[in-house]
DOMARMAR-26595 format. One line per field, with one value per residue (C-alpha): residue number from 1; residue in three letters; y, z, x. Coordinates in nm, 3 decimals. Layout:
BEGIN
num: [NUM,...]
residuo: [ALA,...]
v: [Y,...]
w: [Z,...]
u: [X,...]
END
This chain:
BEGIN
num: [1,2,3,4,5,6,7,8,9,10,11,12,13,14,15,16,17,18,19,20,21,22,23,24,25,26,27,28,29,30,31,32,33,34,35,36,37,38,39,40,41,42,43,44,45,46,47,48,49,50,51,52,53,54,55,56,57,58,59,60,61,62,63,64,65,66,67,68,69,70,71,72,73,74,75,76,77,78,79,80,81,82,83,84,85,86,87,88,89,90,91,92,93,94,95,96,97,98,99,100,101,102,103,104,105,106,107,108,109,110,111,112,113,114,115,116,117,118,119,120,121,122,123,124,125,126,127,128,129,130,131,132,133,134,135,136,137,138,139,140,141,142,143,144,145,146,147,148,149,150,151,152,153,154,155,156,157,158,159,160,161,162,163,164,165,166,167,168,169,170,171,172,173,174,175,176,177,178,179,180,181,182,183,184]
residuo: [UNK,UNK,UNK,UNK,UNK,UNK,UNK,UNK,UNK,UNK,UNK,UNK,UNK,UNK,UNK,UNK,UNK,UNK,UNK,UNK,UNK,UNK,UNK,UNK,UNK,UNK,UNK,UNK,UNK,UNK,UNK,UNK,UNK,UNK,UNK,UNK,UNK,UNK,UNK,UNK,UNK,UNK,UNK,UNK,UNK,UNK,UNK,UNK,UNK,UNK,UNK,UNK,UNK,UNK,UNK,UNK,UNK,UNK,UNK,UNK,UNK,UNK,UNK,UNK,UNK,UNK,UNK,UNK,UNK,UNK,UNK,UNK,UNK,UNK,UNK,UNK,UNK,UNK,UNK,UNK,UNK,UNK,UNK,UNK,UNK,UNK,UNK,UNK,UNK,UNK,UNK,UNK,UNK,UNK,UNK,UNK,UNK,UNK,UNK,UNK,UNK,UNK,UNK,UNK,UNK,UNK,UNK,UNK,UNK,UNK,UNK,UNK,UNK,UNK,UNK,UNK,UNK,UNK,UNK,UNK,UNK,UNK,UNK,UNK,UNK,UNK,UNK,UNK,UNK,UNK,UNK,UNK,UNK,UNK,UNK,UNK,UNK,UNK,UNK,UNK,UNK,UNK,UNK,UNK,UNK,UNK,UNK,UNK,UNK,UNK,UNK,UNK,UNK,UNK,UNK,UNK,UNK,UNK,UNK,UNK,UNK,UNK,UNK,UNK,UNK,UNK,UNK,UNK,UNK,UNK,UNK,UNK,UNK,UNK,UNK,UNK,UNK,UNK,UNK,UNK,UNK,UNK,UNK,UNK]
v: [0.342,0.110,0.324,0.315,0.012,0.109,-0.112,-0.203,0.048,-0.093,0.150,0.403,0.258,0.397,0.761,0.645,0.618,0.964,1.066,0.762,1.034,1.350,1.519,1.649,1.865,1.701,1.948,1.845,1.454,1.603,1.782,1.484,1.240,1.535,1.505,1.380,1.087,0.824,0.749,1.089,0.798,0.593,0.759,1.035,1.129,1.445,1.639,1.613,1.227,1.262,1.430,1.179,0.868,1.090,1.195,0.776,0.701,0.980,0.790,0.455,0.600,0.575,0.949,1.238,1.581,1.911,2.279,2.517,2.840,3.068,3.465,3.575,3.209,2.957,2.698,2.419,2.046,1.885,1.528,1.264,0.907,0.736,0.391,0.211,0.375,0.274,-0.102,-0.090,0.080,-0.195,-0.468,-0.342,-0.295,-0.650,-0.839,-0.935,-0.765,-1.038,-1.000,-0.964,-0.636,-0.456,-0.506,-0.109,0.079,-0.118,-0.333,-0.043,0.179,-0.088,-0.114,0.208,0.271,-0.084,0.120,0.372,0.131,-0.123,-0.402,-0.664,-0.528,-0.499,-0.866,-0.989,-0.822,-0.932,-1.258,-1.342,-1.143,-1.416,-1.681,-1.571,-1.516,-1.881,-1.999,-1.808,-1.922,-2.272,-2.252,-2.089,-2.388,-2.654,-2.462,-2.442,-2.789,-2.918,-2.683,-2.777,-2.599,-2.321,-2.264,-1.915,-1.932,-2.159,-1.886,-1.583,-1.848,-1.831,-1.473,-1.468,-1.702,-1.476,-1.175,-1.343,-1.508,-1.147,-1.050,-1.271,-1.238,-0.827,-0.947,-1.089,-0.829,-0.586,-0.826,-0.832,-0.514,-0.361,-0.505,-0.291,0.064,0.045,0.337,0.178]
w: [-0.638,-0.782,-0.949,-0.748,-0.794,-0.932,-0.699,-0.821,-0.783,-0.444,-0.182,-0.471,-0.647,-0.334,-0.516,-0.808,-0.620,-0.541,-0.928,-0.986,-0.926,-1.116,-1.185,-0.911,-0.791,-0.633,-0.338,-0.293,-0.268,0.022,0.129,0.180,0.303,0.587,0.760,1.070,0.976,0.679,0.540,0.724,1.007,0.863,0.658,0.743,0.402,0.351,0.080,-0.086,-0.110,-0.229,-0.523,-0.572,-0.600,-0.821,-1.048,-1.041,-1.156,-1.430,-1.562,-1.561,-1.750,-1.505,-1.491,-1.752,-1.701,-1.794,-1.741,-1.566,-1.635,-1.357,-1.316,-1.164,-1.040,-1.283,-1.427,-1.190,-1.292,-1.323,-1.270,-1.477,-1.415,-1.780,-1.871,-1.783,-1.449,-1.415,-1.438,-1.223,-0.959,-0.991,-1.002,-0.658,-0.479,-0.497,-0.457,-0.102,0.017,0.026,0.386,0.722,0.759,0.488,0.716,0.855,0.530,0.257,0.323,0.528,0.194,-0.014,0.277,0.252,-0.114,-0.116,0.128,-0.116,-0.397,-0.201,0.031,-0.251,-0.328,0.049,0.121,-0.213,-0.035,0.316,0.157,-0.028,0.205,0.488,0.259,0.207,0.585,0.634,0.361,0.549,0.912,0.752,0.613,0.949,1.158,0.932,0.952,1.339,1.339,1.198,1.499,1.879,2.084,2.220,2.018,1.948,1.563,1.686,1.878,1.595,1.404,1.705,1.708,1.362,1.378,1.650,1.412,1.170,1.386,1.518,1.200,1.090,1.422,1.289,0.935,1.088,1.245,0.950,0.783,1.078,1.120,0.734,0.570,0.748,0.767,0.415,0.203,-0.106]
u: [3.096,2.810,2.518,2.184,2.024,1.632,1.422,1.043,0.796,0.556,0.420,0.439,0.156,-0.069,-0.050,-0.172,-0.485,-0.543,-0.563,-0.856,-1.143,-0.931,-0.591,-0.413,-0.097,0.196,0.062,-0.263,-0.147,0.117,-0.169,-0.439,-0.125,-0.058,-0.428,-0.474,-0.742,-0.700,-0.327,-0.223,-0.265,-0.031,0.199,0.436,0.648,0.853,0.692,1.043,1.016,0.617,0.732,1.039,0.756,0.583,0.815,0.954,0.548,0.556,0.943,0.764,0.439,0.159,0.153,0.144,0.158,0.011,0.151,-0.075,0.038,0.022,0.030,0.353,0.485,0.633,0.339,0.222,0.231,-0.102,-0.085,-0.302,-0.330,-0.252,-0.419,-0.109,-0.115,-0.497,-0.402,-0.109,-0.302,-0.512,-0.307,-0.144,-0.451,-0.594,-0.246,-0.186,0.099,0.402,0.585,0.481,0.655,0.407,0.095,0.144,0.218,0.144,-0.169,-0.302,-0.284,-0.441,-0.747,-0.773,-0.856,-1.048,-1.283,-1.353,-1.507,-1.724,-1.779,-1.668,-1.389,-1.282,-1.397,-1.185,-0.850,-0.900,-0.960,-0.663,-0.446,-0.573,-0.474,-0.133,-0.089,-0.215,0.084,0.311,0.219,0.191,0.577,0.699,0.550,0.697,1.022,1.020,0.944,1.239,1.403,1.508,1.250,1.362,1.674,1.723,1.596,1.274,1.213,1.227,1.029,0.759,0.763,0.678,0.395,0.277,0.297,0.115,-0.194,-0.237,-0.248,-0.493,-0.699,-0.702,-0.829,-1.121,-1.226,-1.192,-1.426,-1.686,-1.662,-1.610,-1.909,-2.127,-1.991,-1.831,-1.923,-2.122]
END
């Protein structure tokens, strides 16, 4: 048997986001991922696999941890975000996410921190995730044009290119509808 292959580190940047404001348990991320409104809409993780990304973060240095000793219990891990961590969270949330299939996890995550800083920010994501859906859709009609019509893969092509105009038609209505209920 092959070892594991260590894939880069994606959706797991999202986490990082939770410790921009302050240190945090493993818990209390689990915690705010399990409510009803926000990512809790979006995301459904096992606690086990929450702690996985987390401890995957800490091995690539975005996080650092301190002990909190406790009374009876063994200590709890306090969770930091380092510098390195900082920038990476950063560099994630402003680059468009790069397939199709990321829309629901992925960009959703990154719209949702966005929110939290400010209109610009927001506008700056939709913006360049729009363009890289118009690259896309632009690639997928010049591929389906070099196609028979209606052969089977000009027709996964048009599905695609249906994905991706709905996708963009949703982009412009976060933008309409963002800029004015975004929390400055």
């Amino acid at each position: 048997m092959s070892p594991m292959v260590k894939l880069p580190l994606t959706i797991e940047h999202a986490l990082l986001g939770f410790l921009r404001e302050q240190p945090m348990h493993a818990y209390e991320i689990h915690q705010t991922l399990r409510r009803p409104e926000a990512l809790g809409l979006v995301w459904r993780l096992k606690q086990s696999i929450v702690y996985v990304m987390l401890e995957r973060l800490e091995e690539e240095g975005y996080l650092s941890t301190t002990l909190e000793p406790q009374q009876s219990r063994p200590p709890r891990k306090l969770l930091h975000l380092t510098e390195a961590g900082r920038e990476a969270f950063e560099r994630w949330r402003v680059r468009p996410v790069e397939h199709g299939r990321d829309f629901r996890i992925e960009f959703l995550a990154k719209l949702y921190f966005a929110n939290q800083d400010d209109a610009t920010t927001v506008a700056q994501l939709l913006a360049a995730q729009r363009a890289a859906c118009r690259e896309w859709r632009d690639s997928l009609h010049h591929q389906a044009e070099q196609l028979p019509q209606h052969d089977y893969d000009w027709l996964v092509l048009q599905f695609r290119i249906g994905q991706l105009d709905a996708i963009m038609n949703w982009l412009d209505i976060c933008e309409t509808t963002t800029a004015a209920t975004l929390v400055p």
